[in-house]
C-alpha atoms as an extended CHARMM CRD file, in Angstrom:
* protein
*
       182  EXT
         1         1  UNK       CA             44.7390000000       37.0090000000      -33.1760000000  PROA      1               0.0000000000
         2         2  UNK       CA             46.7910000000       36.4640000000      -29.5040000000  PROA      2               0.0000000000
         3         3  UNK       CA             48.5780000000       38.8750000000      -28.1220000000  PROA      3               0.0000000000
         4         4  UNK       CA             52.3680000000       39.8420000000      -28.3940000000  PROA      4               0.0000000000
         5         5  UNK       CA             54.7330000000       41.6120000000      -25.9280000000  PROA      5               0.0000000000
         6         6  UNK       CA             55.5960000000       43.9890000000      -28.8210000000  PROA      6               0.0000000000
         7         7  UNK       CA             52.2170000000       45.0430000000      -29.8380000000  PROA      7               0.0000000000
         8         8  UNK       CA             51.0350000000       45.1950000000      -25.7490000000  PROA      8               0.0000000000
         9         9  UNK       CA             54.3310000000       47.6040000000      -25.6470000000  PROA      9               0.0000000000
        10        10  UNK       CA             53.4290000000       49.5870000000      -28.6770000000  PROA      10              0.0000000000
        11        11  UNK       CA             49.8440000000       50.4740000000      -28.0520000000  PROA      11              0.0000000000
        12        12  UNK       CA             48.9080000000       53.6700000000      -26.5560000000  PROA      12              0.0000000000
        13        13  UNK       CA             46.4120000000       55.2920000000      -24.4250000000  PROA      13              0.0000000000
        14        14  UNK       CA             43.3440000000       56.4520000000      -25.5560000000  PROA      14              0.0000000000
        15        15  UNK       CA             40.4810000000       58.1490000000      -23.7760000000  PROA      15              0.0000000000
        16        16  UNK       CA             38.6260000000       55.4210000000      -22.4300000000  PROA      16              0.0000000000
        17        17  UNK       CA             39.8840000000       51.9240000000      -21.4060000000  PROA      17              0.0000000000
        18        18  UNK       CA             40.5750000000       49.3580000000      -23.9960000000  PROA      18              0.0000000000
        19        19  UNK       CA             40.8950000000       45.8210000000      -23.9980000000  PROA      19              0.0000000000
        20        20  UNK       CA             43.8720000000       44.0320000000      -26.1860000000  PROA      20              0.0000000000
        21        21  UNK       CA             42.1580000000       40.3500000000      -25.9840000000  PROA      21              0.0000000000
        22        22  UNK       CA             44.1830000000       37.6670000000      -26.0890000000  PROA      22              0.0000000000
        23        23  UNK       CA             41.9570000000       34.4110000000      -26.2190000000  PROA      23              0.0000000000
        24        24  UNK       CA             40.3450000000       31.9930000000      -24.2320000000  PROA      24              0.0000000000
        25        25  UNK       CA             38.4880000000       34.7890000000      -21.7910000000  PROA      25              0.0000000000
        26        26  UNK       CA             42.0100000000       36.5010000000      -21.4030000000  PROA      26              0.0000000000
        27        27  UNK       CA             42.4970000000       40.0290000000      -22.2960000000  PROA      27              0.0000000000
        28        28  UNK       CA             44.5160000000       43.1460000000      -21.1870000000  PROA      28              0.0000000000
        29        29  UNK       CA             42.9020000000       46.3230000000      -20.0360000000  PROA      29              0.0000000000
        30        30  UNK       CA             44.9610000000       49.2910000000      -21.2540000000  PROA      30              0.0000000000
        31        31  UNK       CA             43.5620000000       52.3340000000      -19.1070000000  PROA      31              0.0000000000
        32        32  UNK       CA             43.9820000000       56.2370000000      -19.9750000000  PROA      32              0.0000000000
        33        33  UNK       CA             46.6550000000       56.4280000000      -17.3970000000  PROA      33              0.0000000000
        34        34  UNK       CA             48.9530000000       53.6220000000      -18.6060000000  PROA      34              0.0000000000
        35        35  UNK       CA             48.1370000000       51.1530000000      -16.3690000000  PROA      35              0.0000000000
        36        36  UNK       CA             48.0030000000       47.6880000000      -17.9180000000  PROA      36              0.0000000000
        37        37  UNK       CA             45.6120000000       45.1800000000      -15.8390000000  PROA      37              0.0000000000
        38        38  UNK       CA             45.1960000000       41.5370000000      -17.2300000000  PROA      38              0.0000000000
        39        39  UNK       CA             41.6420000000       39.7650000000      -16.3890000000  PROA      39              0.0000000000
        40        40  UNK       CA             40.4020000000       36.5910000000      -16.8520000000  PROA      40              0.0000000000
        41        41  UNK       CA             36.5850000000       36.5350000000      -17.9900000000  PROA      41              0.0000000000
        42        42  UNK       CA             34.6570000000       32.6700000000      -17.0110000000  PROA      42              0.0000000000
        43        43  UNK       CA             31.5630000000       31.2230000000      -16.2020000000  PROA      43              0.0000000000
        44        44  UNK       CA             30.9200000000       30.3260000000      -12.9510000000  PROA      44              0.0000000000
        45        45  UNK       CA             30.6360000000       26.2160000000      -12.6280000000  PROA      45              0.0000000000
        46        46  UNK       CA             27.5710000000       26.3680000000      -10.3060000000  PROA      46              0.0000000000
        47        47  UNK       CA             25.2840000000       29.3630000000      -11.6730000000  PROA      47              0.0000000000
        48        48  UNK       CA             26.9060000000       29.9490000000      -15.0270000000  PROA      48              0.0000000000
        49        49  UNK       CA             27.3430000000       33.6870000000      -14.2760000000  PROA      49              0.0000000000
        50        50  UNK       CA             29.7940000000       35.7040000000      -16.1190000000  PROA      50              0.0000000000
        51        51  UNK       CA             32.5800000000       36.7650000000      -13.4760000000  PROA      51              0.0000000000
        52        52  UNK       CA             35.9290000000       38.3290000000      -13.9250000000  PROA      52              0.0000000000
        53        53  UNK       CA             39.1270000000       37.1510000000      -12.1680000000  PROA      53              0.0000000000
        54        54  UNK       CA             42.2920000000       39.4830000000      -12.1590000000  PROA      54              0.0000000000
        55        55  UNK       CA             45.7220000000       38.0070000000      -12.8700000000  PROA      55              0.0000000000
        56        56  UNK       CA             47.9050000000       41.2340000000      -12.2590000000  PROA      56              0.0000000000
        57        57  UNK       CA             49.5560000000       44.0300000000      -13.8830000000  PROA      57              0.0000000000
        58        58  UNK       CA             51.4160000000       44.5200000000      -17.4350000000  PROA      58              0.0000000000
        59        59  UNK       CA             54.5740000000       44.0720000000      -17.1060000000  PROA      59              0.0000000000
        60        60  UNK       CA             55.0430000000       42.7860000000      -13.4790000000  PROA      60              0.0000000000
        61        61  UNK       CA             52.8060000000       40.2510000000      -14.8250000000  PROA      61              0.0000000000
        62        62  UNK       CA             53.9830000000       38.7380000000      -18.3350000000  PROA      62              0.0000000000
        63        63  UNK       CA             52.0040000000       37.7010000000      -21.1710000000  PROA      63              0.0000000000
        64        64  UNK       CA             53.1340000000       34.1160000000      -20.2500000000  PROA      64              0.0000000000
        65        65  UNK       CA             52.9110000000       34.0820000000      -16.9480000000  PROA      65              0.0000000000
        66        66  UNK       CA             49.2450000000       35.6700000000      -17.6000000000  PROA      66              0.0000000000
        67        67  UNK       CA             48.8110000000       32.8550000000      -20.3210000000  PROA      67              0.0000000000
        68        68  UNK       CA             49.7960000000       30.4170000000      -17.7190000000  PROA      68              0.0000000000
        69        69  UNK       CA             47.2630000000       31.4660000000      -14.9260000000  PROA      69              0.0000000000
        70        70  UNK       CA             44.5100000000       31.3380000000      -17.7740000000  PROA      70              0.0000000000
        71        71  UNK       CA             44.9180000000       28.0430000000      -18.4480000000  PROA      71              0.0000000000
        72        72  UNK       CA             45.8510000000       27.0550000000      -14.3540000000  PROA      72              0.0000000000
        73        73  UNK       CA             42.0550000000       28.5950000000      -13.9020000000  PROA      73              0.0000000000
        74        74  UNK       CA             40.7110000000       26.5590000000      -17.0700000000  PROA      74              0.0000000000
        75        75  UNK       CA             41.6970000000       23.6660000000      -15.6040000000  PROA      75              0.0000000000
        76        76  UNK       CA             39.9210000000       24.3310000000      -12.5090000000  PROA      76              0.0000000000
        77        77  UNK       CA             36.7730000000       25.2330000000      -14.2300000000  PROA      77              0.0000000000
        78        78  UNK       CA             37.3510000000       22.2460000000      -16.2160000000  PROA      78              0.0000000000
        79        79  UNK       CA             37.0850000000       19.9100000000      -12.6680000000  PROA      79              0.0000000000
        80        80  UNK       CA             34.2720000000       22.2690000000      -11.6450000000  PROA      80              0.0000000000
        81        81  UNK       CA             35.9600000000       24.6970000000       -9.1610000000  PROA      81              0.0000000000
        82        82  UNK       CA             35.5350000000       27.9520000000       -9.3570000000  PROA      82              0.0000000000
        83        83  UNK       CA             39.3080000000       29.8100000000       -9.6480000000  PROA      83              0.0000000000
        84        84  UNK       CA             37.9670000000       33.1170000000       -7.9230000000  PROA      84              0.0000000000
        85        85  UNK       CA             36.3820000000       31.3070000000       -5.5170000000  PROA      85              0.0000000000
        86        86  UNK       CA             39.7550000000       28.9900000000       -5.1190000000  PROA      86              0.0000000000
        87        87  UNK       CA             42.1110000000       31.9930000000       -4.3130000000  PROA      87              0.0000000000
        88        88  UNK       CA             39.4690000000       33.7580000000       -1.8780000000  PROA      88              0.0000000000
        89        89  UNK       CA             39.7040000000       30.2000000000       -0.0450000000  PROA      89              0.0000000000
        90        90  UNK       CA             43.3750000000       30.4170000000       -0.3320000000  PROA      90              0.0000000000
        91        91  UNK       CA             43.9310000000       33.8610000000        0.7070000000  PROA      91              0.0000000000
        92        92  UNK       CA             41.8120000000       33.0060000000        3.4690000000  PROA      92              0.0000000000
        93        93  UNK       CA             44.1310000000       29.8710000000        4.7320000000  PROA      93              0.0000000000
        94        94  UNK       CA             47.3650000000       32.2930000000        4.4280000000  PROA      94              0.0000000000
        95        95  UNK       CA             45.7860000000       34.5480000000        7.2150000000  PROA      95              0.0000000000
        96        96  UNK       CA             44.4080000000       32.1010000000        9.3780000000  PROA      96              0.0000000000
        97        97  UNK       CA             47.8170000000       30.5530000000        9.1490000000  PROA      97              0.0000000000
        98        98  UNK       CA             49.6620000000       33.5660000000        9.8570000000  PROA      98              0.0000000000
        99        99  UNK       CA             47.1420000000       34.5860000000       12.8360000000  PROA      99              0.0000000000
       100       100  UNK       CA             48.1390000000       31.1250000000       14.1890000000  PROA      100             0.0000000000
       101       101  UNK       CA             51.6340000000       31.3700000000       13.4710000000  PROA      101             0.0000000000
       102       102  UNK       CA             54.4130000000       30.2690000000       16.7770000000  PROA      102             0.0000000000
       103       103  UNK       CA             55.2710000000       33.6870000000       17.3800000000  PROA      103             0.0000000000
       104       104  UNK       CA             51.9810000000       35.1510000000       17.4720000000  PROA      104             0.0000000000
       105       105  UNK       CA             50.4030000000       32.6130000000       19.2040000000  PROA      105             0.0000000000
       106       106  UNK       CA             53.6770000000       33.1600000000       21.8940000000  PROA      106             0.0000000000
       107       107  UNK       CA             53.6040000000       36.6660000000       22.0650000000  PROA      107             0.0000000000
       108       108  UNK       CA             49.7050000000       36.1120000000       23.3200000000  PROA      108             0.0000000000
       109       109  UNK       CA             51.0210000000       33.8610000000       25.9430000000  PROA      109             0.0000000000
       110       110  UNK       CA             53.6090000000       36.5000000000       26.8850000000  PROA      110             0.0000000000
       111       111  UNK       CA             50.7300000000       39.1050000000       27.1740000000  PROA      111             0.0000000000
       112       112  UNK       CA             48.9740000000       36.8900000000       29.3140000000  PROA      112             0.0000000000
       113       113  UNK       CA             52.2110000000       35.8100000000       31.8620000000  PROA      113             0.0000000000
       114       114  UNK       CA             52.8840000000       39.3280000000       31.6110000000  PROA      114             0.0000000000
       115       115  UNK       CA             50.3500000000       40.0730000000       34.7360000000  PROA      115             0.0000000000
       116       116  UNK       CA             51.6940000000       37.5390000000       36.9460000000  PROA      116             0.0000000000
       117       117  UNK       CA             55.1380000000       38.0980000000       36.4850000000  PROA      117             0.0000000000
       118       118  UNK       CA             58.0320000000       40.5660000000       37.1940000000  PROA      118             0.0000000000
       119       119  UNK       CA             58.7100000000       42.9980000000       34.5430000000  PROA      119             0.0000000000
       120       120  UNK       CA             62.4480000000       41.6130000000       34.2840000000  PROA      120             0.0000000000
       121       121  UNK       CA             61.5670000000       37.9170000000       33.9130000000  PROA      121             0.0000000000
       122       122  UNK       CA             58.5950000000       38.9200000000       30.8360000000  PROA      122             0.0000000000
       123       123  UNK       CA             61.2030000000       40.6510000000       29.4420000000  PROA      123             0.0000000000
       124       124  UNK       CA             63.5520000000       37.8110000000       29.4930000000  PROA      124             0.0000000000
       125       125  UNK       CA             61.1490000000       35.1990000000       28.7950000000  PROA      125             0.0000000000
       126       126  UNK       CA             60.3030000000       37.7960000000       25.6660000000  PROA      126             0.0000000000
       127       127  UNK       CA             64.1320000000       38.1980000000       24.9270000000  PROA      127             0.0000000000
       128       128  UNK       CA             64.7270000000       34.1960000000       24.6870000000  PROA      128             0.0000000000
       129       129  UNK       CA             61.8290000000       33.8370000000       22.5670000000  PROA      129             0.0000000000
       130       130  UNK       CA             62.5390000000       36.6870000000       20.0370000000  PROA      130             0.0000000000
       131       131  UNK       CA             66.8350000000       36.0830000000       19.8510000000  PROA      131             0.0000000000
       132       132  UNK       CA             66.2720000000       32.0570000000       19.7910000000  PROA      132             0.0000000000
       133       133  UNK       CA             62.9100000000       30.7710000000       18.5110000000  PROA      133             0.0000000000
       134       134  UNK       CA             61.1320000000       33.6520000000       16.3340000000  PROA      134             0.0000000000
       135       135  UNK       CA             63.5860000000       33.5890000000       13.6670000000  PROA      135             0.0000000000
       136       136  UNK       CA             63.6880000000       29.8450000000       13.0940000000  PROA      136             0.0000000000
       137       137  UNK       CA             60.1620000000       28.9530000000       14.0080000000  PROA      137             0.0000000000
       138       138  UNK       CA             58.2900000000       32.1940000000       14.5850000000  PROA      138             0.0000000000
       139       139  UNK       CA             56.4160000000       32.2830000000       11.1110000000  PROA      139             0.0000000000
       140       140  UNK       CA             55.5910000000       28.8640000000       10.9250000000  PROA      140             0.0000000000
       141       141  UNK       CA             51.7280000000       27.4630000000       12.2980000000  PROA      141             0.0000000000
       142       142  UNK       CA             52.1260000000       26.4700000000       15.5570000000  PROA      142             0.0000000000
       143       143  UNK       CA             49.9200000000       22.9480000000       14.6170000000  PROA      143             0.0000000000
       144       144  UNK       CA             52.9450000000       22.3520000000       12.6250000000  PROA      144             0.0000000000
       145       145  UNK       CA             55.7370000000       22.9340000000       14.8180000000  PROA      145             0.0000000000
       146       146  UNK       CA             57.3030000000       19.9880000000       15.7600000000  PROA      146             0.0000000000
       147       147  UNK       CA             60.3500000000       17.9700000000       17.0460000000  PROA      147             0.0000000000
       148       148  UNK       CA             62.3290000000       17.8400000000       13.8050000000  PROA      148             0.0000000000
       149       149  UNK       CA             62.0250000000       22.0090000000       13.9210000000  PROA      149             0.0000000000
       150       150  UNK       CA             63.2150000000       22.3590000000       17.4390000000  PROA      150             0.0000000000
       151       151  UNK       CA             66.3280000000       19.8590000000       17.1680000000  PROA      151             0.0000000000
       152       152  UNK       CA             67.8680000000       21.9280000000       15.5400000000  PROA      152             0.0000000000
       153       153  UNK       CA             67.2300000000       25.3970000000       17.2770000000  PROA      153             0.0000000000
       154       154  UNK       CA             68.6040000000       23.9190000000       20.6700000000  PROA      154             0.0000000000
       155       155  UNK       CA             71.4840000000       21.9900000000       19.0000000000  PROA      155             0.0000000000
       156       156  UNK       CA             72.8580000000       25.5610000000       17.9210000000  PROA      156             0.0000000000
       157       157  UNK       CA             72.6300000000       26.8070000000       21.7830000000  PROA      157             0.0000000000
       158       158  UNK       CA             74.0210000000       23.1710000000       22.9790000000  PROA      158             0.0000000000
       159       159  UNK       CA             77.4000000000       23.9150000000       20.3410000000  PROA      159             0.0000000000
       160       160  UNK       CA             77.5870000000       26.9940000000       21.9410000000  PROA      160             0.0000000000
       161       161  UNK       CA             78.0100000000       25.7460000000       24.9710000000  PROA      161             0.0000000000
       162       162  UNK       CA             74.6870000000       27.3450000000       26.2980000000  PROA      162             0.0000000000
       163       163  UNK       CA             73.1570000000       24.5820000000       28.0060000000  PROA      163             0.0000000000
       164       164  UNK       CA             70.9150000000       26.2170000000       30.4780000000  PROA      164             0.0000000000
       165       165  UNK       CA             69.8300000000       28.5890000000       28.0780000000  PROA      165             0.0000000000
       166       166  UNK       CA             68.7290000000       26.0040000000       25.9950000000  PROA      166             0.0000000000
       167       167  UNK       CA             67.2560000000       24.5540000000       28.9870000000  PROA      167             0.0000000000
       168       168  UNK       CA             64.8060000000       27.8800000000       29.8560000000  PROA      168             0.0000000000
       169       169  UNK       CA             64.1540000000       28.2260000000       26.3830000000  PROA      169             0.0000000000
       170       170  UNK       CA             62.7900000000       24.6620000000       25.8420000000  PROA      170             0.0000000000
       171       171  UNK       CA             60.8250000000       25.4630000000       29.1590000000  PROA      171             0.0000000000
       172       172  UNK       CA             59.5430000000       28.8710000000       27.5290000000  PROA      172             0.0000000000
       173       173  UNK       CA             58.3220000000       26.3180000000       24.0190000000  PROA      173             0.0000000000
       174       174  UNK       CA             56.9090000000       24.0490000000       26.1600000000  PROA      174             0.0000000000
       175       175  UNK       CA             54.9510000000       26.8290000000       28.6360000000  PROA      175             0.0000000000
       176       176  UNK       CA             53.8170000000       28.3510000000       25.0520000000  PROA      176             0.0000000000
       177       177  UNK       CA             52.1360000000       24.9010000000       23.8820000000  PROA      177             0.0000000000
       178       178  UNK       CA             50.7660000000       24.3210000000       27.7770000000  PROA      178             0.0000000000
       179       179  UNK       CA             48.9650000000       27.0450000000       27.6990000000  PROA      179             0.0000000000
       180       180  UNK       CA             47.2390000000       25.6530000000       24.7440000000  PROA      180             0.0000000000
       181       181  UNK       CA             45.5650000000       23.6610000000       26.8590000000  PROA      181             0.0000000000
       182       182  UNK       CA             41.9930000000       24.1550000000       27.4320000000  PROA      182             0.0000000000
């Protein structure tokens, strides 16, 4: 019999954990603290091991959001992927894009200037970056920053009237992708 918000709500604690299954692998783990965890039981595609994949906490997680991911990872175990593996793989991407994001990859660069130049021009090179670029392109991967993104960002200085500081701050970009460069 599935599941229903009422009966998840109305069932209490016991000494050991217990499981309130829902259906198709999906159940909800109702711990002697309270805590409410749902999981996901499959096979793997490739080995046919048992593995367990979980889809958050009761009730930051609903029953039909947690009825939604079941059948999201069903349908990848229907075209042969395995979901656990899936979101390891995507996790994975998320850092790699954040570790190569514009602003991290310019704050190396301003690390490695920072020897060869005066402590007032780093800090102004650092300044430009962090008040003009950062918050418009600063999270994004740098392989994806492009013209269409920095348009904009020196149109807003140009309305302003700031002309040469767009100027040194298109300089500063362009330094940031030279040194790139092999």
């Amino acid at each position: 019999m599935p599941l229903t918000d009422t009966a998840i709500r109305k069932t209490k604690p016991e000494q050991k954990p217990l499981k309130l299954r829902d259906g198709g692998g999906l159940y909800l783990i109702l711990r002697p603290d309270g805590a409410r965890w749902w999981r996901l039981d499959y096979r793997r595609p490739a080995s046919g091991k048992r593995n367990t994949l979980s889809l958050g906490t009761y009730p930051d997680t609903s029953l039909a959001e947690a009825r939604t991911e079941r059948d999201l990872a069903r349908k990848q175990l229907s075209k042969g992927i395995d979901p656990g593996e899936h979101r390891k793989a995507e996790q994975s991407a998320g850092i790699e894009r954040a570790a190569n994001s514009f602003e991290v990859i310019a704050r190396e660069w301003l690390a490695i200037k920072a020897h060869g130049w005066t402590n007032s021009h780093h800090a102004k090179q650092q300044m430009r970056l962090e008040g003009h670029v950062f918050p418009w392109i600063g999270k994004k991967p740098i392989a994806e920053v492009g013209v269409s993104d920095l348009r904009p960002l020196l149109a807003r200085m140009v309305e302003r009237s700031h002309h040469e500081q767009a100027h040194r701050v298109m300089a500063a970009i362009s330094s940031v992708f030279g040194g790139l460069r092999p």
